[in-house]
C-alpha positions as CSV (number, residue, x, y, z in Angstrom):
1,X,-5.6,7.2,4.9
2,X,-2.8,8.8,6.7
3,X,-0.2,11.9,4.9
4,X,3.3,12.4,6.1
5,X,5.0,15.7,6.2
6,X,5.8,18.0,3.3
7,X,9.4,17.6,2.0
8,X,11.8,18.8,-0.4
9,X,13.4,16.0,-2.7
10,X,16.7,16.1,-4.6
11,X,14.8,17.7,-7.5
12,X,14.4,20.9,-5.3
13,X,10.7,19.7,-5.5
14,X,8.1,19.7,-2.6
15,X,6.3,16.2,-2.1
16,X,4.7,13.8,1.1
17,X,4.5,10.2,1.3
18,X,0.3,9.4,1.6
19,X,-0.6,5.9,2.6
20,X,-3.6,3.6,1.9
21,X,-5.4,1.2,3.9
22,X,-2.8,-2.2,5.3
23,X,-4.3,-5.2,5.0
24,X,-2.3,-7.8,7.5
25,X,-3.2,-11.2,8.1
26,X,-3.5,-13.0,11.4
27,X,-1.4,-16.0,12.0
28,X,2.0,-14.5,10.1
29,X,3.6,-11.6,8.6
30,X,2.2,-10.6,5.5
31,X,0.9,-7.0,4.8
32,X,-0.8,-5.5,1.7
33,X,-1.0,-1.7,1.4
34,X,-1.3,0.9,-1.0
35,X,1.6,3.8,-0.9
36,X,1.7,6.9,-2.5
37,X,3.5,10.5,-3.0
38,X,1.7,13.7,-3.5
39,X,2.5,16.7,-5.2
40,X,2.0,20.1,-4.3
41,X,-0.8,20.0,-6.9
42,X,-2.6,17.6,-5.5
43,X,-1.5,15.1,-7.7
44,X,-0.7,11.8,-6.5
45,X,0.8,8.8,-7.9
46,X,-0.3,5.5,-6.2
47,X,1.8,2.1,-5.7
48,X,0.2,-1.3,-4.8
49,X,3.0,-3.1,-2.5
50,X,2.8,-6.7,-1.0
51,X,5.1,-7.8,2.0
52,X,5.1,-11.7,2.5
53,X,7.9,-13.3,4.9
54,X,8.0,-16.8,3.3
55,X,10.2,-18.7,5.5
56,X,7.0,-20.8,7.0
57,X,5.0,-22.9,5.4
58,X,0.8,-21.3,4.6
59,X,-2.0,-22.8,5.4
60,X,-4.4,-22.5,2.3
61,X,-6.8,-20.5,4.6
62,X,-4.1,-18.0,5.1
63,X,-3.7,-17.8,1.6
64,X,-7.2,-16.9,0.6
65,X,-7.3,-14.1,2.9
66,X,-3.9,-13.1,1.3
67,X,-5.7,-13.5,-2.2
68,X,-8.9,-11.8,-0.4
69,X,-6.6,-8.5,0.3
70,X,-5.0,-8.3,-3.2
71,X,-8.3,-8.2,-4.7
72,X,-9.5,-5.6,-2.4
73,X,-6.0,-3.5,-2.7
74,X,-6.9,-3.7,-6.7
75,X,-10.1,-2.4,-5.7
76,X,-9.0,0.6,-3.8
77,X,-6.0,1.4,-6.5
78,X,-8.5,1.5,-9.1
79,X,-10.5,3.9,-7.1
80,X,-7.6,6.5,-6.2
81,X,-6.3,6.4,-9.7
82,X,-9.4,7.3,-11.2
């Protein structure tokens, strides 16, 4: 996990940008990751985002590893919400 700078929002209100694991898959662009922004009590509220450039064609392989890192990106939401 990597953590951004502090800095102040609109809100006057001091927060970072703290990111989870990317999952990219060989063979074409497509990135799963986990995003998040913490507060200066710790508190941090987490975002499950999927990137997929679908202009070409998949193979079904490259699909199951896509399918592969959703699962595990539900995995690791489940365990930093908790």
């Amino acid at each position: 996990m990597e953590v951004e700078h502090w800095e102040k929002d609109s809100a006057d209100t001091w927060t970072r940008f703290v990111h989870g694991q990317h999952r990219s898959i060989r063979g074409y662009d497509a990135t799963v990751y986990l995003d998040g922004v913490q507060t200066r009590d710790g508190a941090v509220s987490w975002s499950l985002y999927v990137h997929v450039e679908d202009r070409e064609p998949r193979t079904a392989d490259q699909v199951r590893v896509l399918a592969a890192h959703l699962a595990e990106a539900a995995d690791e939401l489940d365990r930093v919400t908790r």
